[in-house]
N, C-alpha and C positions, 0 to 999 in steps of 0.2 A: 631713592630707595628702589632696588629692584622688583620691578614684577615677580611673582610667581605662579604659576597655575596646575596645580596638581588632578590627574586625572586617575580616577577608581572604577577600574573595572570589576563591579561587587558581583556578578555572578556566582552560583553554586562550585561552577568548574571554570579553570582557566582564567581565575581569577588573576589583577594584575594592576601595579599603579606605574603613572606617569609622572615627571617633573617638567614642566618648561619654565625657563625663562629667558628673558633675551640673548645669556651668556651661552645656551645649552640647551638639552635635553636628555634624560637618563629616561630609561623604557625598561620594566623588565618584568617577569609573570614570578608570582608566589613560590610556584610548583620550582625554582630553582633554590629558592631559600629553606625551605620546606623537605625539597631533596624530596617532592614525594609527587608520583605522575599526576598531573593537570591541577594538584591543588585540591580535590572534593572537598567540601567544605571546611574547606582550612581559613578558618575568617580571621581580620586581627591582624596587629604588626608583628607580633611578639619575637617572630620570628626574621622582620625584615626592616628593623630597627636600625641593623648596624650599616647594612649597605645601602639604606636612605641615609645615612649620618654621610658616609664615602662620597656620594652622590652629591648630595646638596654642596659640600665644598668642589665636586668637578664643576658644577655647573655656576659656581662662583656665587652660593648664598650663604651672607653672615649670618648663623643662628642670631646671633647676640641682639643684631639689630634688625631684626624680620621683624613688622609687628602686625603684617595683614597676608593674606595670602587665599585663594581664590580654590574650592575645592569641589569638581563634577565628577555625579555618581553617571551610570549608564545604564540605567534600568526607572523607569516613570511609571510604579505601580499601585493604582488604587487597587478598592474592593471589586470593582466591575473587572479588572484585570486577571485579578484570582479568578472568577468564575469562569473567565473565559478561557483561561489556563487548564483550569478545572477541567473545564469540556475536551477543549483539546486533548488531553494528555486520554482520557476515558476513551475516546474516539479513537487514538491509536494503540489504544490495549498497552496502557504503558502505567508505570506506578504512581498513585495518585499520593504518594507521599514525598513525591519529587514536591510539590504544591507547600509544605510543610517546609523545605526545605529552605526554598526559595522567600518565604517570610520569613523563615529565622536568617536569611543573612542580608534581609532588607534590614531586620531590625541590628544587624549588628554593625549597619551604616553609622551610627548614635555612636556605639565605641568607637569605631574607626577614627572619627571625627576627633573625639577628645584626642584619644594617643596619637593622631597626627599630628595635634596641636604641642605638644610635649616633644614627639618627635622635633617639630621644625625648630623648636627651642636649644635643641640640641641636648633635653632630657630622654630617660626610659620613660619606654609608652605605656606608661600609666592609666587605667581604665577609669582613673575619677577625675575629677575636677578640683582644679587649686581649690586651697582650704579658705576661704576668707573670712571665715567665722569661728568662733573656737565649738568644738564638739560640744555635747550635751553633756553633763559630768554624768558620772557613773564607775563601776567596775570593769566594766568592760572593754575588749580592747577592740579598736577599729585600722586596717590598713591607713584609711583616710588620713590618720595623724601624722604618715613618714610620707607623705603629697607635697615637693617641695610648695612654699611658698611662693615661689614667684608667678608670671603670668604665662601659660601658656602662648602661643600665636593664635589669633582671634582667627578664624575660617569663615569665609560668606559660601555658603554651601545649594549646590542645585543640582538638579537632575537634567543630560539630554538623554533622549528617547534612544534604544539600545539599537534600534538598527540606522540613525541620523549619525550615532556615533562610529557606526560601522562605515557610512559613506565617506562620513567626514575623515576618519580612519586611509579611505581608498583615497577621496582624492587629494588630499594635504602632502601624500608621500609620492603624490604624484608629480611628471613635469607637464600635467593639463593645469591652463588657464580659463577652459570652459571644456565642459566632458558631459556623459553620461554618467551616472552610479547606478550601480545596479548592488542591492542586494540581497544573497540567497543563503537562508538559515534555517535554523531549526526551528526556532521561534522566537518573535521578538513581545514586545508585549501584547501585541494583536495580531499580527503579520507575520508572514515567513519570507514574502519575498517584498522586495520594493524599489522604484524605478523613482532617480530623481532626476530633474535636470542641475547639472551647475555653471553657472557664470557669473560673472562680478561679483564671487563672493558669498554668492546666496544660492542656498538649494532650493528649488522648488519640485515637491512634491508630483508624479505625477502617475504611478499604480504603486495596489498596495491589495497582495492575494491575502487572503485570513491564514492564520496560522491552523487552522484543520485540515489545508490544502498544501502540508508541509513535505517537499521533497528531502529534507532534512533528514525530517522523523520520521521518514520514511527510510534512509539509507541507515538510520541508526538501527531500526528494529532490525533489515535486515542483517547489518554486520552483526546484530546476535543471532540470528537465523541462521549465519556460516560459521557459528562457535566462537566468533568475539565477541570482547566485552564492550559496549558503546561509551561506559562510565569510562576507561580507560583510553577513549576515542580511540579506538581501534578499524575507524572506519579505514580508512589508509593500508590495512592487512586485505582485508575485501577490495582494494586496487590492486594492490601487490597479485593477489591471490587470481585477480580475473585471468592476466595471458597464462595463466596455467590451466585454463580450463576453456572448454565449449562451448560457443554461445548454443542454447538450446532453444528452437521456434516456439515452443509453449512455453517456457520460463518466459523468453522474450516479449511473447503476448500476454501474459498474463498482468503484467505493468502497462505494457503502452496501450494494449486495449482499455483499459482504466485509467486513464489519463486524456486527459482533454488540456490544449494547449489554446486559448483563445485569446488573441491578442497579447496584451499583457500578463494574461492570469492563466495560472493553471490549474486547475479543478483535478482533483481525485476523486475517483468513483470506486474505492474499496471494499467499503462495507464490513462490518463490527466479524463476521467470521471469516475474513480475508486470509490469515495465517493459516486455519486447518485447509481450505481450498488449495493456497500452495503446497499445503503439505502433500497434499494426495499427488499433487503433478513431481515431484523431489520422491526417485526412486531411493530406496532405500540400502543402506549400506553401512559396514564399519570396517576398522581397519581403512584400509587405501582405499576401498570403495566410498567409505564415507569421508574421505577428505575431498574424491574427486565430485564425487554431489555439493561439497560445500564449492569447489573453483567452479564447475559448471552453472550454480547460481550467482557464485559473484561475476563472471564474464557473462551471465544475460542477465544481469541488473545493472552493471559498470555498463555496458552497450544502452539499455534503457536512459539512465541517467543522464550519460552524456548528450545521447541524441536529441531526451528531453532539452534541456540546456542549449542547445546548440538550436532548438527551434525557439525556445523562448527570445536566447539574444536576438536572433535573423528579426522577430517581432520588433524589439526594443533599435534594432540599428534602422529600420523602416519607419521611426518616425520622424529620422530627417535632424535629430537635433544636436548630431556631432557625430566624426568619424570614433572619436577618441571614447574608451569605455574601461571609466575605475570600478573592478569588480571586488566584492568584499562579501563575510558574513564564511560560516561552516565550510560552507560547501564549493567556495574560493579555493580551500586544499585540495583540491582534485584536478591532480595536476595532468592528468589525462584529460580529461574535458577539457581545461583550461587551452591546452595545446589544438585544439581543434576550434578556437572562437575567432580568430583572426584569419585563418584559413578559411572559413566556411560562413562567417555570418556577417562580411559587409566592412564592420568594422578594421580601421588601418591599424589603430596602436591598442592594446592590451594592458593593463595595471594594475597588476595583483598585488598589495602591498607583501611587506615579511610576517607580517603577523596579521591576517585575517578573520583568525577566529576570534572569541571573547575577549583574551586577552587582549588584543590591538584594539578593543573599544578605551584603553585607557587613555591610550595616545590620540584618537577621535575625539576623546571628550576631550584633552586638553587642547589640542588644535583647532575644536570647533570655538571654544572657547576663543583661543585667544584672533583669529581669523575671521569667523564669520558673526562672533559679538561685537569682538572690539577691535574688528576691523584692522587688525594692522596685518604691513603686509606680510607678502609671501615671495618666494622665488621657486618657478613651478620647476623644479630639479626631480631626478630621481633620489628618494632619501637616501642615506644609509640606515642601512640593520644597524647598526652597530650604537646599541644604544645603552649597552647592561653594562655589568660590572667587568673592573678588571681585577685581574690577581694579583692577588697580595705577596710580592716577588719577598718582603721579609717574612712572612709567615712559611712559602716555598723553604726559602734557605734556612732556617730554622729545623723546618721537616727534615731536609737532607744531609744536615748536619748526625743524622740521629738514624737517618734510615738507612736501610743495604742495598744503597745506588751506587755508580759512578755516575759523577755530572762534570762538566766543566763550562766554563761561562765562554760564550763566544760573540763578542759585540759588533764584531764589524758583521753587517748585514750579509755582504754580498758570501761571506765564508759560509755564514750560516746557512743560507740557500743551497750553498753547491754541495758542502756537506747532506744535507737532508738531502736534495736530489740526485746523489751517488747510492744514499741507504735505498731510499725506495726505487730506481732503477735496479737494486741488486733483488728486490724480492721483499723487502723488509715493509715491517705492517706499523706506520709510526701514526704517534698523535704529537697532535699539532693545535699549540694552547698559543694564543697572540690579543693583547689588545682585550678593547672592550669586548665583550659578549654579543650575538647576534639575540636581536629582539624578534620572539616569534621561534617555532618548532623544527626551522632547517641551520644545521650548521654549514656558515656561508667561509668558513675559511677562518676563523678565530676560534672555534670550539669544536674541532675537526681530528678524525681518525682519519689519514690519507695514503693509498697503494698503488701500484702500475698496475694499470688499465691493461696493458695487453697483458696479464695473465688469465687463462681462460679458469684458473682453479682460484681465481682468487676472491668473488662471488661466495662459495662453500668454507674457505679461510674465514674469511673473517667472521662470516654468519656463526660459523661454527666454535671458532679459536677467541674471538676476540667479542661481539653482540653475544653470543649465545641467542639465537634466536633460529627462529622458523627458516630452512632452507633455500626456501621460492622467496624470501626479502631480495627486492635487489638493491643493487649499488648506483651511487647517482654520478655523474661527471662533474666536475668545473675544467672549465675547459677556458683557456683565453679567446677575448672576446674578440680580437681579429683574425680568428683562424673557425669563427663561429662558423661560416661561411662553405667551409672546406668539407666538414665532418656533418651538418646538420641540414637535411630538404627543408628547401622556406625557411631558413634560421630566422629567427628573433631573439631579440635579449631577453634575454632571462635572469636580472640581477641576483634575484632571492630562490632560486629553485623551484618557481613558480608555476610552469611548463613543461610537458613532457612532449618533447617534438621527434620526428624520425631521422634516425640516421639514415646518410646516404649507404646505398648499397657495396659501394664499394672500399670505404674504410671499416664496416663492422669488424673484420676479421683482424683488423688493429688492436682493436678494443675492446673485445669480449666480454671483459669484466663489467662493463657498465652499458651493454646494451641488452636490454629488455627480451623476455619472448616475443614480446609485438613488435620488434625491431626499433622500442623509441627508448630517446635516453631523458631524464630528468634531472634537466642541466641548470646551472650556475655559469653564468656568462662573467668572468672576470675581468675588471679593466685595472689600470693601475691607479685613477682618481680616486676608484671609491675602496682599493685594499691594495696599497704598494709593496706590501711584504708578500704577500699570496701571488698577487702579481709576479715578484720576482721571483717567488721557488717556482712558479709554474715554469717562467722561463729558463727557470738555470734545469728544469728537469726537461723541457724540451730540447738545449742543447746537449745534454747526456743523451735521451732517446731519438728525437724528434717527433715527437707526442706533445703538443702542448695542451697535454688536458691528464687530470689525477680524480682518480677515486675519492668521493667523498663523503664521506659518513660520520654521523652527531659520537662525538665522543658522552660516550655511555654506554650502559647494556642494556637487555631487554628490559622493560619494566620500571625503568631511570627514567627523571629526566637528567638532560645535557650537564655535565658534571658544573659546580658551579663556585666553590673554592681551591685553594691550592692543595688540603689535605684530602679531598675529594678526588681531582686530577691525580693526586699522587694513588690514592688505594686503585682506582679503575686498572693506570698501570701498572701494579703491584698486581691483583688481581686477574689478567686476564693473558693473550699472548699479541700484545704487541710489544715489538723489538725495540725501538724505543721513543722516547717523548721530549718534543724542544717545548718548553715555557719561555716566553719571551725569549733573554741570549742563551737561556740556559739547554744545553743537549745532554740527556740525561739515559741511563744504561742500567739495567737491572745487572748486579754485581753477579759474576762467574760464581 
């Protein structure tokens, strides 16, 4: 009978489950099933029912005959937890009914639990439990009665601790055989930040800052301080937003003076009226003036932040215990900092998995599980993202049976490539739907809007025509990963868009479209082991241009997440202005 090990990332936000088993692994976040950004308390399968059913046959499990299966949550919270929650969240002037929150979807671990047991049966996920008794007579009527009779799959059910599941997260996707973990969050059930060591298998524990001392929630208040929403992790808009603006000497001090970096730990020294004291130093302004006070504080909070960061690693690579460092948790997406830790702080190799934030605690807990419990092995590889769903190619041709496209099916690979890399060498703004789904927030080449890079308008295109979104977004590369070398200073791989490194001075004016105001781009290092189809359009659009790198950006719009069925795929294009869209062989054309 096959193993299985299910992993539940129950968070408020960026909630998200895993499956392993020998045969596989599927990984995917709620907020794609859901179709609704990050998931806020969207608890429950109800909605993720059918592509766990898809799922469990990729990874080769017979409902029929499943009758035991292994199920870790990622969050370990008693009563002392809550209080200290409590505290924390009061300390940073932030909503004490987040507190509320987070016990109602502890408690709604209880359902989970049933309906996955129903789930793995290959039933609807039913909120009750088989009937084994007959009801109590009466008039009345109960759901309970239409509960099939048979047995659900029994679950042995546990908790790993939320930021264990975050290292285990870092280093299981990683190809370290003994590393550092580091990591840095918002909060975990006591801690924001945390240092392990790993070898043979086993973490050991070795700092652990409180979570009142959170650079997290700290980067959260202030992306609402520059007018984003935090609930919508928009911390990523206050990156974006920094090379558009100033670092400013007093913004810049008014953080790092209040911050103490000591060894391992970093202390904040804020203070409960910290926000009106900014305020006074944030001139005032509306219109354009007040957009440029919100980038002049995200560019001297993004310089704060990183700097911080970049002294804590140099602490953590100084005690000797490996060059190699799997970093995880929140604040793993900053992929500006990120790009500055192997440059500057000692460390040789760098490990940001594809999904770092909450969500990849599902795939933590499932690989700690099966790994560092029960010991079996590993091969220290870079993982693949590619771990969600694929599209349902008869649902597709069913839509376009019906819809006002031209499509036509084109199977030989090598056609399809040169085709697409002729469109987008001419100008043209296509999505590009392949394969499993990328696990985690960056689209790596399978859930991808992709454009040439040397157009210098094409930044404003697509922001404008196709995301609908804020102007100052930029655009990211994937570039092939033998020509990394060429286009990027100090290049490193960067599987998952992990990194935002600088371009050499002398190709920028190639590329336009995906180089930064600070002059770095936010690259996808593509090989052909780990995406042979991406691989190839790269190459068939290098020998059209001699560009081996494309614009790349998450097919969806602002406000979305990453589109995640075929009738979905199909409205974005329908809706917005790109030219046109390949689904697996299919090349598809909005009709004249």
């Amino acid at each position: 009978m096959k193993d299985l090990v299910i992993g539940l990332a129950n968070g408020v936000h960026d909630s998200a489950i895993a499956l392993c088993s020998d045969d596989g692994v599927f990984a995917e976040a709620f907020e794609r099933h859901v179709q609704v950004k990050r998931a806020v308390g969207c608890a429950g399968l109800f909605s993720s029912w059918r592509p766990l059913r898809a799922a469990l046959r990729h990874i080769g499990i017979d409902t029929a005959a499943l009758r035991r299966a292994s199920f870790r949550t990622t969050w370990q919270l008693g009563d002392d937890d809550f209080d200290v929650l409590r505290r924390t969240l009061s300390s940073a002037g932030t909503d004490n009914g987040f507190t509320a929150m987070v016990a109602g979807n502890t408690a709604w671990d209880s359902t989970t639990e049933i309906q996955l047991g129903w789930i793995l049966r290959g039933e609807f996920p039913h909120v009750y439990p088989p009937l084994r008794e007959a009801l109590p007579s009466g008039s009345g009527v109960s759901l309970r009665s239409v509960v099939p009779s048979t047995e659900p799959v029994e679950l042995d059910r546990a908790a790993v601790s939320h930021h264990l599941a975050h290292a285990a997260n870092a280093v299981y996707t990683s190809p370290f055989d003994r590393c550092v973990a580091l990591v840095i969050d918002g909060a975990g059930e006591r801690s924001s930040i945390n240092v392990f060591s790993f070898a043979d298998n086993t973490f050991q524990s070795v700092s652990s800052t409180d979570a009142s001392h959170s650079l997290g929630l700290l980067y959260a208040a202030v992306t609402q301080l520059c007018g984003f929403q935090y609930w919508e992790g928009e911390e990523w808009k206050v990156m974006g937003m920094a090379a558009h603006g100033h670092r400013e000497p007093e913004l810049y001090r008014f953080f790092h003076d209040r911050t103490h970096v000591d060894g391992l730990q970093v202390r904040l020294a804020l203070g409960p009226s910290w926000v009106g004291e900014l305020s006074t130093l944030l001139r005032p302004g509306r219109g354009e003036a007040g957009v440029l006070r919100a980038a002049n504080l995200a560019r001297s909070f993004q310089d704060y932040f990183a700097d911080t960061v970049v002294a804590l690693v140099k602490n953590v690579h100084a005690l000797g215990i490996s060059d190699d460092l799997a970093y995880s948790g929140g604040c793993a997406l900053n992929s500006a900092a990120n790009g500055r830790i192997v440059r500057e702080t000692g460390f040789r190799r760098l490990h940001v998995p594809s999904a770092p934030a909450d969500d990849g605690n599902a795939l933590g807990a499932a690989l700690y599980e099966r790994h560092a419990v029960r010991r079996l092995p590993r091969k220290p590889v870079i993982a693949s993202p590619y771990l969600g769903t694929t599209i349902d190619l008869d649902e597709l041709e069913r839509a376009l049976s019906f819809a006002t496209f031209d499509a036509v099916r084109i199977d030989d690979e090598q056609e399809l490539c040169d085709r697409t890399a002729a469109a987008l060498a001419r100008g043209e703004i296509i999505g590009w739907i392949q394969g499993r789904a990328e696990f985690g927030p960056r689209a790596l080449g399978n859930r991808s809007i992709l454009a040439d890079p040397r157009r210098g308008d094409m930044r404003d295109i697509i922001n404008r025509r196709v995301k609908f979104r804020e102007q100052y977004r930029p655009l990211a590369p994937a570039i092939l990963h033998e020509h990394g070398e060429r286009f990027f200073q100090g290049y490193e791989e960067s599987p998952y868009m992990e990194r935002a490194l600088p371009f050499r001075e002398e190709v920028k004016a190639l590329v336009p479209a995906v180089v930064h105001l600070d002059g770095t781009g936010r690259l996808q290092s593509v090989t052909r082991e780990r995406n042979a189809r991406f691989h190839a359009l790269l190459s068939a659009f290098e020998r059209h241009t001699g560009i081996p790198m494309l614009v790349n950006t998450s097919y969806n719009v602002m406000g979305k997440p990453i589109s995640h069925s075929a009738t979905d795929v199909l409205t974005v294009f329908a809706t917005t202005g790109l030219h046109a869209l390949v689904v697996g062989p299919w090349w598809i054309r909005k009709r004249a």
